[in-house]
mmCIF file of the N, C-alpha and C atoms, coordinates in Angstrom:
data_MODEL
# 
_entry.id   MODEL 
# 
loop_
_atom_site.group_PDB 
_atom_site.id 
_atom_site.type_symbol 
_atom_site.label_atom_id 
_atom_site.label_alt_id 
_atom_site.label_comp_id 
_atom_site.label_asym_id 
_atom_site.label_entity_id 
_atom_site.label_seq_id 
_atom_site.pdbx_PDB_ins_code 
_atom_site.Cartn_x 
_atom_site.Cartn_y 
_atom_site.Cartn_z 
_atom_site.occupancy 
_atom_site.B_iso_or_equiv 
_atom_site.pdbx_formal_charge 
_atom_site.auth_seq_id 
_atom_site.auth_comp_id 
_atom_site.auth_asym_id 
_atom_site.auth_atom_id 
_atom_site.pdbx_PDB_model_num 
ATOM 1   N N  . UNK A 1 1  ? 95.148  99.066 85.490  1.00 0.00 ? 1  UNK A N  1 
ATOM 2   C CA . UNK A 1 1  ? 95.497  98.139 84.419  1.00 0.00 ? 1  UNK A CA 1 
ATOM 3   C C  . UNK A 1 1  ? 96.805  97.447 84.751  1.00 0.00 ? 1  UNK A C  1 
ATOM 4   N N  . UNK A 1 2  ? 97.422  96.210 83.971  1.00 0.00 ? 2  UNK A N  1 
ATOM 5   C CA . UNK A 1 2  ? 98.491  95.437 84.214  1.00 0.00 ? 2  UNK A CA 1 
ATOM 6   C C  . UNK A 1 2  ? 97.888  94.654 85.357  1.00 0.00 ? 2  UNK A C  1 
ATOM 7   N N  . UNK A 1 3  ? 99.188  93.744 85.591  1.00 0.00 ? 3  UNK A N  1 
ATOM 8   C CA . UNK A 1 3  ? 99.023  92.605 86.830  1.00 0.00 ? 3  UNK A CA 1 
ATOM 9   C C  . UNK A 1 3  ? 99.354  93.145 88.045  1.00 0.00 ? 3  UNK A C  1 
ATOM 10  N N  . UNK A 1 4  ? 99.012  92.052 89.052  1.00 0.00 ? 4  UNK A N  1 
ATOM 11  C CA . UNK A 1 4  ? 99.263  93.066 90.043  1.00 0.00 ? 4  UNK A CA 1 
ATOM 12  C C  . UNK A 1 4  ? 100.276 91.840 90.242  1.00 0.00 ? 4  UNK A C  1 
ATOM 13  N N  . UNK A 1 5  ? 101.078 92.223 90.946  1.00 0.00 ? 5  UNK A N  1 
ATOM 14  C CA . UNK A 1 5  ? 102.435 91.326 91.302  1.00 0.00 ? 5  UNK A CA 1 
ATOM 15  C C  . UNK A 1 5  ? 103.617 91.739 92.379  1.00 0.00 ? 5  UNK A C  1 
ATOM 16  N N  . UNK A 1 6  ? 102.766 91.886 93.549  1.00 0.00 ? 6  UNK A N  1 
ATOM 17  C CA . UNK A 1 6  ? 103.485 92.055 94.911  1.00 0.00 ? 6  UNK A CA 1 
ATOM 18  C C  . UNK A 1 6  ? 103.804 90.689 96.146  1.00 0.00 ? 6  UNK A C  1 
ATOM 19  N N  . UNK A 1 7  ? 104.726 91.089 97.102  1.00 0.00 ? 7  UNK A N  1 
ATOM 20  C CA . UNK A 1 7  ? 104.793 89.902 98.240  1.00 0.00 ? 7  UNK A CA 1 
ATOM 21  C C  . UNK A 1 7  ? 104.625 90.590 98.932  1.00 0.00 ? 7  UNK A C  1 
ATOM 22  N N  . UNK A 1 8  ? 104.001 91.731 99.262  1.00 0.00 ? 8  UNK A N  1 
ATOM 23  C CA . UNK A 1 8  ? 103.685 91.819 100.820 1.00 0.00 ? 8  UNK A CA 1 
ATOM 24  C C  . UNK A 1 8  ? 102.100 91.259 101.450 1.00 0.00 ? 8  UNK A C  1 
ATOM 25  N N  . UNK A 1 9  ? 101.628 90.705 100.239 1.00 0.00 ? 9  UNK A N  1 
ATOM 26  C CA . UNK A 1 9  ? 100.368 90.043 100.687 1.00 0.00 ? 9  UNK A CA 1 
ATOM 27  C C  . UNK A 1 9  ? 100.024 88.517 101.435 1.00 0.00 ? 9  UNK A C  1 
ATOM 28  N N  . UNK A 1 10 ? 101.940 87.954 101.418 1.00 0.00 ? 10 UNK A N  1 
ATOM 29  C CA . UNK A 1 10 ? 101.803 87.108 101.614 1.00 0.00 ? 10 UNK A CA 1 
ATOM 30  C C  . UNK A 1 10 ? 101.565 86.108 103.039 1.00 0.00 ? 10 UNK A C  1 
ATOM 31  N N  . UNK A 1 11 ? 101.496 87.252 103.685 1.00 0.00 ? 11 UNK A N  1 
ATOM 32  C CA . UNK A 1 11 ? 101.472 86.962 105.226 1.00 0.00 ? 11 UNK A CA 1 
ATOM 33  C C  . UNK A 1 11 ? 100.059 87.055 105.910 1.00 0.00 ? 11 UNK A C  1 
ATOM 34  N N  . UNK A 1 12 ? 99.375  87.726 104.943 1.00 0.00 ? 12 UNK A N  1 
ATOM 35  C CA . UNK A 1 12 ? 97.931  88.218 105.802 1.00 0.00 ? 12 UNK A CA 1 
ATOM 36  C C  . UNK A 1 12 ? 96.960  86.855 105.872 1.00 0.00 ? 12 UNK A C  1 
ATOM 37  N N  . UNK A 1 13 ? 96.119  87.007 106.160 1.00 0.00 ? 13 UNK A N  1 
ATOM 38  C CA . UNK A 1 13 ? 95.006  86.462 106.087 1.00 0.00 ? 13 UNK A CA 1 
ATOM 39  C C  . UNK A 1 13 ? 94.251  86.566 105.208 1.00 0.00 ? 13 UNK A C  1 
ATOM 40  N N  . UNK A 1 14 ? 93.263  85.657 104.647 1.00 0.00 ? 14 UNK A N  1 
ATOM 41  C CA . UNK A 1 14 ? 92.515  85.876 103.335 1.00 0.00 ? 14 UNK A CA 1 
ATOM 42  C C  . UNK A 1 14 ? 91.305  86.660 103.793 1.00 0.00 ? 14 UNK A C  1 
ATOM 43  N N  . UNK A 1 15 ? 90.908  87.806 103.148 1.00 0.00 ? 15 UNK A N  1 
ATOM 44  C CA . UNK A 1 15 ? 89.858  88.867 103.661 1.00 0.00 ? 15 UNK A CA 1 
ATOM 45  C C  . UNK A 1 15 ? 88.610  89.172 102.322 1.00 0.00 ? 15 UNK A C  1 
ATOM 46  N N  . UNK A 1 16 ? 88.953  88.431 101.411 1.00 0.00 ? 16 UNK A N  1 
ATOM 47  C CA . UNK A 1 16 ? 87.427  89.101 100.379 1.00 0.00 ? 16 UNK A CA 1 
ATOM 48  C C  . UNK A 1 16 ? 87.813  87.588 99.717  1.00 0.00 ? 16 UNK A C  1 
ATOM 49  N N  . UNK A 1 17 ? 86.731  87.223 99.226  1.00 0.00 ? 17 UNK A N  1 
ATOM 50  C CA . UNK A 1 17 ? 86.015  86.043 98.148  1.00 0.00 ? 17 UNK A CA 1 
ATOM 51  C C  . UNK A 1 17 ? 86.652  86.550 96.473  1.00 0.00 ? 17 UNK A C  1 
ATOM 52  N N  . UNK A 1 18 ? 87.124  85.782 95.762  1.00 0.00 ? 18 UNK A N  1 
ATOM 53  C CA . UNK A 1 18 ? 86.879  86.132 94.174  1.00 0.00 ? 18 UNK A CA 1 
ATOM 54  C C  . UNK A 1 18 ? 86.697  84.588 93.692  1.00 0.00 ? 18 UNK A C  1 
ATOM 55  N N  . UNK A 1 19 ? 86.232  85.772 92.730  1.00 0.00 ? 19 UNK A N  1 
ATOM 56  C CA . UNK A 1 19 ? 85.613  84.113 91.308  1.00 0.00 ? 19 UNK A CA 1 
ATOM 57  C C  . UNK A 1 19 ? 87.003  84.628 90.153  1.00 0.00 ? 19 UNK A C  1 
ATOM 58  N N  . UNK A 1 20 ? 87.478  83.055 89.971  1.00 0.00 ? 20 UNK A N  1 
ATOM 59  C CA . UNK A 1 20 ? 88.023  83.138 89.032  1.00 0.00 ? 20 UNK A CA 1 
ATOM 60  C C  . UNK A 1 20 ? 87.339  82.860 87.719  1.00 0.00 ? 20 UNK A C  1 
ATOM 61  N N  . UNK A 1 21 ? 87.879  83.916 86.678  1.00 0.00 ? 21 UNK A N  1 
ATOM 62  C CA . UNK A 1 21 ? 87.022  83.499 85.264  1.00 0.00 ? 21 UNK A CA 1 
ATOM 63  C C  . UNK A 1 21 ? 87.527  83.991 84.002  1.00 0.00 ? 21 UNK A C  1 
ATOM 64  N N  . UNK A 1 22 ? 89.085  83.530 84.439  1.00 0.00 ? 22 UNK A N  1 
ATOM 65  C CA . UNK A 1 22 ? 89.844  83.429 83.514  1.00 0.00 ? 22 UNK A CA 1 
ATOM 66  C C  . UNK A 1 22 ? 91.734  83.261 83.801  1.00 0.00 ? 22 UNK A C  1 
ATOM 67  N N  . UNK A 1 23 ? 92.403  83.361 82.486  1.00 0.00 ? 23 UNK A N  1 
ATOM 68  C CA . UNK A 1 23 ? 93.937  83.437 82.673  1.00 0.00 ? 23 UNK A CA 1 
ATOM 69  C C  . UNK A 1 23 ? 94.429  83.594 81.436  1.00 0.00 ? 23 UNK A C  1 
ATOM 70  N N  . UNK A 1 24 ? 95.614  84.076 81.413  1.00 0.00 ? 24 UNK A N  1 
ATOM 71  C CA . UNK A 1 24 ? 96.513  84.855 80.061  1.00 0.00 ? 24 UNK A CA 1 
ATOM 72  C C  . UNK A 1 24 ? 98.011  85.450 80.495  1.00 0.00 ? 24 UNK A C  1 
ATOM 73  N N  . UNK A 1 25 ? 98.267  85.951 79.567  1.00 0.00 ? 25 UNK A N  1 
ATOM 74  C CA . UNK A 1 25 ? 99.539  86.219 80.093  1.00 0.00 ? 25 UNK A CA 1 
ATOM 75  C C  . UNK A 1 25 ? 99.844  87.806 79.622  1.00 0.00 ? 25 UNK A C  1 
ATOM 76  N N  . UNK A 1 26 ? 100.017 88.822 80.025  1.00 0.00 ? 26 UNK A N  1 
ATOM 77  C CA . UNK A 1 26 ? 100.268 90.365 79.942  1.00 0.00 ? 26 UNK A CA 1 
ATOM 78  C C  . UNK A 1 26 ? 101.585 90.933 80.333  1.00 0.00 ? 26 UNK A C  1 
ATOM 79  N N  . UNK A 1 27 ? 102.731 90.835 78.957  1.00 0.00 ? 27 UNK A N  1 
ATOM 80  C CA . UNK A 1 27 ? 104.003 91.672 79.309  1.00 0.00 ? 27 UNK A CA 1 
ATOM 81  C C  . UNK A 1 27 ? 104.389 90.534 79.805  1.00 0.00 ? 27 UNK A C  1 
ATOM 82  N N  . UNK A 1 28 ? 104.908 89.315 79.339  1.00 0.00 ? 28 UNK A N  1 
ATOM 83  C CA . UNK A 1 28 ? 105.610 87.821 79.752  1.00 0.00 ? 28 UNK A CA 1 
ATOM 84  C C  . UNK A 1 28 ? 105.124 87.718 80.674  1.00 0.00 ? 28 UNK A C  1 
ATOM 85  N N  . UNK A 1 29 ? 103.692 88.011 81.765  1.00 0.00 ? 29 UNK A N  1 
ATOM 86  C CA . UNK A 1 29 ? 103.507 88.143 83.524  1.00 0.00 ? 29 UNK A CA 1 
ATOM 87  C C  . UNK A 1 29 ? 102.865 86.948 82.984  1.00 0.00 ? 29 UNK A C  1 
ATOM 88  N N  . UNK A 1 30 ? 102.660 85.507 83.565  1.00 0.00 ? 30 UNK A N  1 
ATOM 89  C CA . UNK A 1 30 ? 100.948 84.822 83.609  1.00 0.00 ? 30 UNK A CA 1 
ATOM 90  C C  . UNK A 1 30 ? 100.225 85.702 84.821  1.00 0.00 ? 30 UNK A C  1 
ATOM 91  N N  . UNK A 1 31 ? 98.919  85.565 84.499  1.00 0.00 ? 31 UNK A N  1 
ATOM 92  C CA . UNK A 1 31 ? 98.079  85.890 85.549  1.00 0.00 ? 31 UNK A CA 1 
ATOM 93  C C  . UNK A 1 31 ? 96.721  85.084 85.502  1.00 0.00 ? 31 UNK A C  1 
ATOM 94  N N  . UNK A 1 32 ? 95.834  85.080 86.590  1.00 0.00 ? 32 UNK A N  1 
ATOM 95  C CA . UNK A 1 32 ? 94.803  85.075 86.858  1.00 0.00 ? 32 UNK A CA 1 
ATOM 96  C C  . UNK A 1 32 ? 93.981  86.321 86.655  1.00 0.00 ? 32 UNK A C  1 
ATOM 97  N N  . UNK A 1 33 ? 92.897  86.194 86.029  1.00 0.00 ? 33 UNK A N  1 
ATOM 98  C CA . UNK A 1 33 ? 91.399  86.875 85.997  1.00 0.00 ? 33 UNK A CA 1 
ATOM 99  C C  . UNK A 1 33 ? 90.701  86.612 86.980  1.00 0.00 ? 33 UNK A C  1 
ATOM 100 N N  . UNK A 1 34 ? 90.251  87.361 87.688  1.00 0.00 ? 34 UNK A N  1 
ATOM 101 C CA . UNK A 1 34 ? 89.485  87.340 88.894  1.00 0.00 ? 34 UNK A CA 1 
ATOM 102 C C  . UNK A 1 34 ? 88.178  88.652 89.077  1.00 0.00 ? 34 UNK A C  1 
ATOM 103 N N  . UNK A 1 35 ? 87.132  88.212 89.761  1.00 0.00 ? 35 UNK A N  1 
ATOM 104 C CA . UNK A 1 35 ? 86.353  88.855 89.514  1.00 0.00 ? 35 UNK A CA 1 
ATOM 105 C C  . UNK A 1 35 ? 85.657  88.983 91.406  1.00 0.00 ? 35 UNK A C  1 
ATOM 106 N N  . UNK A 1 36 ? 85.979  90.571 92.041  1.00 0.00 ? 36 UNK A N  1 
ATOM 107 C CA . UNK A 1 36 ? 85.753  90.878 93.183  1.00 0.00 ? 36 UNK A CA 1 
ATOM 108 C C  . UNK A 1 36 ? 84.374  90.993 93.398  1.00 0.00 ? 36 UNK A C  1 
ATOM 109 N N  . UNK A 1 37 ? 83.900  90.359 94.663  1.00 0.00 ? 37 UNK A N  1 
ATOM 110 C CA . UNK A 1 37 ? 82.810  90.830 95.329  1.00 0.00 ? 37 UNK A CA 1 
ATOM 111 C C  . UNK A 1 37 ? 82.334  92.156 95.460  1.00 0.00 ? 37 UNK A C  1 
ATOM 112 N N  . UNK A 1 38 ? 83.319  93.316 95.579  1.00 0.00 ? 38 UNK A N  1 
ATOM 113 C CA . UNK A 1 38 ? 82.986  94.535 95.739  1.00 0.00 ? 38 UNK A CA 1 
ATOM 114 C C  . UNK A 1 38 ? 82.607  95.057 94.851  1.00 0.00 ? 38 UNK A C  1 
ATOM 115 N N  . UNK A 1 39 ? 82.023  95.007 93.889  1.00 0.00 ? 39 UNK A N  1 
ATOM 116 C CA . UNK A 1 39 ? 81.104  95.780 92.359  1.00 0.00 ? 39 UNK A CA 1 
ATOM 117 C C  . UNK A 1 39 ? 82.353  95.827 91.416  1.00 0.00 ? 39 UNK A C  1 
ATOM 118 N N  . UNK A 1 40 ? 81.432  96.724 90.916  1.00 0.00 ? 40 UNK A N  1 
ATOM 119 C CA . UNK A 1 40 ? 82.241  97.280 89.681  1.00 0.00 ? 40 UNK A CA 1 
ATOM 120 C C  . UNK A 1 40 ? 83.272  98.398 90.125  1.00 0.00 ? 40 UNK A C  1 
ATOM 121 N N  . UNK A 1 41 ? 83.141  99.252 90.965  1.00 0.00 ? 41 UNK A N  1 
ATOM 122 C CA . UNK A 1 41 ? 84.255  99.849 91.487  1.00 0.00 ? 41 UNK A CA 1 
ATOM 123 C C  . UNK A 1 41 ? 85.502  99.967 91.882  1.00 0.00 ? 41 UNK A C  1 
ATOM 124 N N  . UNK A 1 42 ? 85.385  98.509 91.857  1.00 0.00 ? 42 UNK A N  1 
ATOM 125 C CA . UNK A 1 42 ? 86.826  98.203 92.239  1.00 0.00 ? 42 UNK A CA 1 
ATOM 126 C C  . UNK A 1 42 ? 87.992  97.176 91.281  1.00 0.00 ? 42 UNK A C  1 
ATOM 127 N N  . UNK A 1 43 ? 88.549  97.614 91.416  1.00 0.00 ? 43 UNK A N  1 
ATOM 128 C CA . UNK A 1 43 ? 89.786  97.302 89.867  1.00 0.00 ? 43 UNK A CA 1 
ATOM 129 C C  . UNK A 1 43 ? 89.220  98.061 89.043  1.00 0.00 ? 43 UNK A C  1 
ATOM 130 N N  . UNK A 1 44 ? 89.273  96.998 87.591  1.00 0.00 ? 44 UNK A N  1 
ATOM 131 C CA . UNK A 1 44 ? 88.801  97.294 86.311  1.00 0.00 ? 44 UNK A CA 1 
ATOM 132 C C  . UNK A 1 44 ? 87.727  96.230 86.409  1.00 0.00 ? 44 UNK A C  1 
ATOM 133 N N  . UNK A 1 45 ? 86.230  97.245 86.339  1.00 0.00 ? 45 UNK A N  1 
ATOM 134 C CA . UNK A 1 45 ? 85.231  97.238 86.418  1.00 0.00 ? 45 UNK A CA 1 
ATOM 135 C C  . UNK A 1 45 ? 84.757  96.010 87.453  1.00 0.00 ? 45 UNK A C  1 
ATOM 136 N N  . UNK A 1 46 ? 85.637  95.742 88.485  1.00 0.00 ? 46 UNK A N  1 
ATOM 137 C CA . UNK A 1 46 ? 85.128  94.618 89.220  1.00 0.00 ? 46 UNK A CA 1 
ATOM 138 C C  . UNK A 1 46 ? 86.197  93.639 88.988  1.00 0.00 ? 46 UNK A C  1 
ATOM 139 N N  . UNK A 1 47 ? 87.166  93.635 87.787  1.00 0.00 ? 47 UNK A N  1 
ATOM 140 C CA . UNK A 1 47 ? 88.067  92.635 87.897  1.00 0.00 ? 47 UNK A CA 1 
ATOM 141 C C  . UNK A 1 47 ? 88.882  93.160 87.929  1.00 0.00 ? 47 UNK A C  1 
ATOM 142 N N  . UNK A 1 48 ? 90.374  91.948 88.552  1.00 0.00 ? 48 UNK A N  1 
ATOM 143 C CA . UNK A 1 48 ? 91.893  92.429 88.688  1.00 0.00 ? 48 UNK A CA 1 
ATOM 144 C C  . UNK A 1 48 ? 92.492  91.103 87.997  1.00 0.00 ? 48 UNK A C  1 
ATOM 145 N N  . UNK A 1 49 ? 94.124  91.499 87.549  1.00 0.00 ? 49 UNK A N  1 
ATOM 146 C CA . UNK A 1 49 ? 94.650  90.664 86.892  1.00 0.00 ? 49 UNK A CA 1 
ATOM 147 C C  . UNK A 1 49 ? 95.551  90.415 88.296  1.00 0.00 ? 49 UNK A C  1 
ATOM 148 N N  . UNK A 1 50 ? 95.931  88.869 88.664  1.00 0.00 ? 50 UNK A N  1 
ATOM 149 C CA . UNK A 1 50 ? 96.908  88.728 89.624  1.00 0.00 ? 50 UNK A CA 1 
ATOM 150 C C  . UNK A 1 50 ? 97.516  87.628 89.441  1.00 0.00 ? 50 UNK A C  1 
ATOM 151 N N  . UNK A 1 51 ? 99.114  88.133 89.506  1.00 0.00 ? 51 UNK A N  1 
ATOM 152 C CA . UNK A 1 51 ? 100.129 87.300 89.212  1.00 0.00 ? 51 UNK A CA 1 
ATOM 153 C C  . UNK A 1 51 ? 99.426  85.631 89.599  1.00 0.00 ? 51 UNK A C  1 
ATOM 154 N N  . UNK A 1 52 ? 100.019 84.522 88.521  1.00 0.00 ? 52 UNK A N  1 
ATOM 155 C CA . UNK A 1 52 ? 99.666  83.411 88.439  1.00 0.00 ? 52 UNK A CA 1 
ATOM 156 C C  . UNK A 1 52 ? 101.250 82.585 88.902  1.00 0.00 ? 52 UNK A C  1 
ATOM 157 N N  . UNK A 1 53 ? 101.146 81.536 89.728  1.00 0.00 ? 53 UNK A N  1 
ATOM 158 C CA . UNK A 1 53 ? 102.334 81.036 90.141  1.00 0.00 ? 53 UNK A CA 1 
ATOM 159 C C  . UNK A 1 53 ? 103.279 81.926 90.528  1.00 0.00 ? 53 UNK A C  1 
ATOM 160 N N  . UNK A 1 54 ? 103.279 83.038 91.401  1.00 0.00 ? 54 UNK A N  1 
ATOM 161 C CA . UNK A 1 54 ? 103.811 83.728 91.924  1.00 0.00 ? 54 UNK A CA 1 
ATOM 162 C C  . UNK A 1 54 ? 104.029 83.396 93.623  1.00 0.00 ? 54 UNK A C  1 
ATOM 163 N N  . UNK A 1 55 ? 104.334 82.408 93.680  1.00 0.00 ? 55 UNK A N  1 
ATOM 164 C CA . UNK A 1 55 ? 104.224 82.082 95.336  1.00 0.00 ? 55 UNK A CA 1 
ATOM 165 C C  . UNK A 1 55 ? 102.915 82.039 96.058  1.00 0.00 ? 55 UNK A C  1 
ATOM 166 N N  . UNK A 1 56 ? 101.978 81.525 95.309  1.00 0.00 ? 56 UNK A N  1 
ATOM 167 C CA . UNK A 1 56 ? 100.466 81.953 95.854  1.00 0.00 ? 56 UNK A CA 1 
ATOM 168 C C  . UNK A 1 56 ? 99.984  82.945 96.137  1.00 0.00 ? 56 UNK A C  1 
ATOM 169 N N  . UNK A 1 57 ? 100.256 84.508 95.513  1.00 0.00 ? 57 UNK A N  1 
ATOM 170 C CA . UNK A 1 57 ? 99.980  85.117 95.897  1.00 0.00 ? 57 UNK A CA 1 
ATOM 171 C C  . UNK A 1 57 ? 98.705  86.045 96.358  1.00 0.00 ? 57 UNK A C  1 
ATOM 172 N N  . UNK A 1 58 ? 98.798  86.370 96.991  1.00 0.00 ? 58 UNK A N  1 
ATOM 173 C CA . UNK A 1 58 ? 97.203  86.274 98.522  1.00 0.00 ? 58 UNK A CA 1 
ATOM 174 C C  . UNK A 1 58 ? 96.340  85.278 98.787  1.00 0.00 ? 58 UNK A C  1 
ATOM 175 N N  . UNK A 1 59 ? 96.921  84.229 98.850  1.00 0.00 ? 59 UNK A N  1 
ATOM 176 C CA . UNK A 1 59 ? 96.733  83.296 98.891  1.00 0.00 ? 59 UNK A CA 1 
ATOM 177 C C  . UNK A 1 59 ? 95.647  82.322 97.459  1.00 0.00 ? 59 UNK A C  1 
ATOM 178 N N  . UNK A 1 60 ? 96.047  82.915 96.382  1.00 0.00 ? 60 UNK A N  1 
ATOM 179 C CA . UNK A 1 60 ? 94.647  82.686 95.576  1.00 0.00 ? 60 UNK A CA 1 
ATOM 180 C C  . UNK A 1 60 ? 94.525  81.140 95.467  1.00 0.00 ? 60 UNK A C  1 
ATOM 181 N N  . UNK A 1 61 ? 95.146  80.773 95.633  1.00 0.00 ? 61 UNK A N  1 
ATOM 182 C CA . UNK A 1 61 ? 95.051  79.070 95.285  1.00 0.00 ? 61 UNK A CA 1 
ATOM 183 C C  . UNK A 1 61 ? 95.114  78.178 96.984  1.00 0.00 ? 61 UNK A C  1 
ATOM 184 N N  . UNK A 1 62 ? 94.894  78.539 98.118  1.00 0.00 ? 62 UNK A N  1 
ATOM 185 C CA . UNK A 1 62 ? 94.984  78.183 99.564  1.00 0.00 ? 62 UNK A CA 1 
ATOM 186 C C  . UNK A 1 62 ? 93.859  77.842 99.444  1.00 0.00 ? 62 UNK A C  1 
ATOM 187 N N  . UNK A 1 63 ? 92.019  78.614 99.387  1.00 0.00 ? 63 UNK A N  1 
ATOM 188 C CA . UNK A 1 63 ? 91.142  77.747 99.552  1.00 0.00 ? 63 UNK A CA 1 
ATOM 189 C C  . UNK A 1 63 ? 90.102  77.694 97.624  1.00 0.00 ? 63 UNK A C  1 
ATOM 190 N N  . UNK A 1 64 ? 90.428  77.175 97.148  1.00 0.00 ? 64 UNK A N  1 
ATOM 191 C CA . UNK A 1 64 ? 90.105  77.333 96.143  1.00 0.00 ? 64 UNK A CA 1 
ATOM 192 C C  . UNK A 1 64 ? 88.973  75.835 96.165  1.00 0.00 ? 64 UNK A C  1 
ATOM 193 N N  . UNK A 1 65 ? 87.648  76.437 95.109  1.00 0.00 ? 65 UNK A N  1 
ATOM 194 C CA . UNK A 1 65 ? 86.560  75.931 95.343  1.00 0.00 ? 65 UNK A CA 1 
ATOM 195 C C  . UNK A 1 65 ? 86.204  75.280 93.704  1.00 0.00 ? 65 UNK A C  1 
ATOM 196 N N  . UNK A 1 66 ? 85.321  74.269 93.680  1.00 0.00 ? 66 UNK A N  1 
ATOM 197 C CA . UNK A 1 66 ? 85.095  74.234 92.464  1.00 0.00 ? 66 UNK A CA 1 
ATOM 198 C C  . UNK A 1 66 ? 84.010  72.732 92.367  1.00 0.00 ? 66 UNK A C  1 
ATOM 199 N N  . UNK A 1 67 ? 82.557  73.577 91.599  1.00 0.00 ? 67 UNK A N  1 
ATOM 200 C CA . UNK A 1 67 ? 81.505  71.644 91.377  1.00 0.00 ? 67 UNK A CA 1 
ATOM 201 C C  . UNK A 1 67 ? 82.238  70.870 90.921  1.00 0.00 ? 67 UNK A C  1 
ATOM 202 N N  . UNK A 1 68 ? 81.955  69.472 91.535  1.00 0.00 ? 68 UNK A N  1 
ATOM 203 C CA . UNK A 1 68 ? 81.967  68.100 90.360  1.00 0.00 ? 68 UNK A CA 1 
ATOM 204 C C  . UNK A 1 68 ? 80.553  67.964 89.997  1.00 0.00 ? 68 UNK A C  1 
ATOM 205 N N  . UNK A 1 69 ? 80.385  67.582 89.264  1.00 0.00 ? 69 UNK A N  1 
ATOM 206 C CA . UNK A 1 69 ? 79.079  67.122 88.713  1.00 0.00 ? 69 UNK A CA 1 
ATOM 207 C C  . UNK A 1 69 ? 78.831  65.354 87.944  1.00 0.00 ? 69 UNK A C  1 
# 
């Protein structure tokens, strides 16, 4: 539970896919809602909260995808 809100992610390479599908703010943090490829097992139930405007962190906003219609 809580955000996650580290910099040592900021150097790696991007290694797993998420869908974003949501945002809020927890304990003054903003964050992103995100929802992992790896099931439900991982985080909370498949989702993690991660710091929002935090220096991009793990890169969430580097290749970010989205329809026009």
């Amino acid at each position: 539970s809580g955000v996650l809100l580290i910099d040592d992610c900021q150097n790696e390479e991007p290694f797993e896919s998420v869908l974003l599908v949501g945002y809020g703010i927890e304990n003054g943090i903003p964050y992103w809602l995100v929802k992992f490829s790896l099931g439900e097992e991982f985080g909370d139930h498949g989702y993690m909260k991660l710091a929002r405007n935090h220096k991009n962190m793990c890169h969430i906003a580097s290749f970010a995808y989205y329809p026009v219609i």
